[in-house]
C-alpha positions as CSV (number, residue, x, y, z in Angstrom):
1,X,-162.0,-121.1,-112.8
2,X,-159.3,-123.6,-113.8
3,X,-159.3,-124.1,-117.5
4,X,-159.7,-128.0,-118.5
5,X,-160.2,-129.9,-121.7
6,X,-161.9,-133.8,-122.1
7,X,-160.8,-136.3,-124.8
8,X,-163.1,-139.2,-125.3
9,X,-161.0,-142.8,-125.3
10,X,-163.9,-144.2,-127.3
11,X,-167.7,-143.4,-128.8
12,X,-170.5,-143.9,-125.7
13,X,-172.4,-146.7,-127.4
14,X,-175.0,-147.1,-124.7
15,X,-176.0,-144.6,-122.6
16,X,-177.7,-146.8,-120.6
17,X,-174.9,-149.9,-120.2
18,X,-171.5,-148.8,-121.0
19,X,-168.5,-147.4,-119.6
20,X,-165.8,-144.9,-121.1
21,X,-162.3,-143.7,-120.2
22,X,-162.0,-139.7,-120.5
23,X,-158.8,-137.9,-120.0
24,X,-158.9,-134.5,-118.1
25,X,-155.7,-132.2,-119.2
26,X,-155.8,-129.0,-116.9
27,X,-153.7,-125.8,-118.5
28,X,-151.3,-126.7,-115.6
29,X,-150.3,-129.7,-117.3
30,X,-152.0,-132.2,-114.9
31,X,-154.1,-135.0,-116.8
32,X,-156.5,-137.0,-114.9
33,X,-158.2,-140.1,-116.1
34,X,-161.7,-140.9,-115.0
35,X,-163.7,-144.2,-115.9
36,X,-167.3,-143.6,-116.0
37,X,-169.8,-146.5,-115.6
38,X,-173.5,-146.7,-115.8
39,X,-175.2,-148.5,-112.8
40,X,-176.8,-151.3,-115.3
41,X,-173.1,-151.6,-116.7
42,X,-171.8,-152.4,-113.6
43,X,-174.0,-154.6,-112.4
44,X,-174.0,-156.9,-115.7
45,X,-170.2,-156.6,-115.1
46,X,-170.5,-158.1,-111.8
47,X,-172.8,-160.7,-113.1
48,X,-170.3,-161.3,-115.7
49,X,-167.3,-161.6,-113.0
50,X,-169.0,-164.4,-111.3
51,X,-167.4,-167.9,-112.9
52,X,-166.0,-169.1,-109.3
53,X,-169.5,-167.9,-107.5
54,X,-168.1,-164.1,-106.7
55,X,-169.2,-161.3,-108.6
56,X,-167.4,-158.1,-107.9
57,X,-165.9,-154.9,-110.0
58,X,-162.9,-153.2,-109.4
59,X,-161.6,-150.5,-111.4
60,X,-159.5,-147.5,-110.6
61,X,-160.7,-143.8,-111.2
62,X,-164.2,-145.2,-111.1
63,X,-167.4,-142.6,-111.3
64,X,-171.0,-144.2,-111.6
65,X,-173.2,-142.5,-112.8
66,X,-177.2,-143.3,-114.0
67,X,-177.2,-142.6,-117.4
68,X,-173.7,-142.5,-119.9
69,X,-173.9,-138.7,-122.3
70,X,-171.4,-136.5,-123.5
71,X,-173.4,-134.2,-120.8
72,X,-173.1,-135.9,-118.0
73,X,-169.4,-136.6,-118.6
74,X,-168.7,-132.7,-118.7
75,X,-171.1,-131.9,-116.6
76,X,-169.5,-134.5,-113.6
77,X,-166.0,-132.9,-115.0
78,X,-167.3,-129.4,-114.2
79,X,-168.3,-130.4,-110.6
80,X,-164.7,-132.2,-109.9
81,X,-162.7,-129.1,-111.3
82,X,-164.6,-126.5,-109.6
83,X,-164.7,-128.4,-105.9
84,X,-161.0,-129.6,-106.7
85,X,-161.9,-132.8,-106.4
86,X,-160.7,-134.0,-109.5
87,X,-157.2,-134.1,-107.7
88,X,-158.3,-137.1,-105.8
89,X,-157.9,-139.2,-108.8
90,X,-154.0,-140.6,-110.2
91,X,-152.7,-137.3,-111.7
92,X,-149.6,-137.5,-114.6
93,X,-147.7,-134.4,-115.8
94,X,-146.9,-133.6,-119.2
C-alpha cells in the first residue's frame, strides 16, 4: 500500500455546494491535485456561466462527488491510490 498524505487548500464550507482543491503528496515525491465538486455546486456553476446563453464547467482534475466531507475526500483518495488511478491526474515532483 502506497503511503499518501492530503492537505486541504481551504475549509469545506458546504457539504452540499462547494468545491475544494486537495493536494495528494505520495512518499515517492509525486503530488497530485484533485478538485472536488458537489453535483449542486456544479450545476449552480453552470447556471452561473451562462451570461452569453451557454452554461458549461470546465475544470481540470475534476471529481464530482454527491455530498463535499473530509470523508469522502479520503475516502475517494483511498480508492485512486489503491487502483493507481490517481496517476491519471497532472503529477509534479518535488
Amino acid at each position: 500500500m502506497s503511503r499518501y498524505s492530503i492537505k486541504y487548500m481551504h475549509p469545506i464550507q458546504d457539504q452540499h455546494d462547494d468545491n475544494i482543491d486537495v493536494e495528494v503528496a505520495l512518499e515517492t515525491g509525486e503530488r497530485f491535485f484533485p478538485s472536488f465538486f458537489t453535483l449542486a455546486n456544479v450545476t449552480r456553476l453552470i447556471r452561473e456561466s451562462a451570461p452569453n446563453g451557454v452554461g458549461y464547467l470546465w475544470a481540470a482534475q475534476m471529481i464530482v462527488v454527491e455530498q463535499l466531507s473530509q470523508d469522502v475526500v479520503e475516502r475517494c483518495i483511498e480508492d485512486l491510490v489503491q487502483t493507481g488511478e490517481i496517476r491519471y491526474f497532472a503529477a509534479f515532483d518535488t
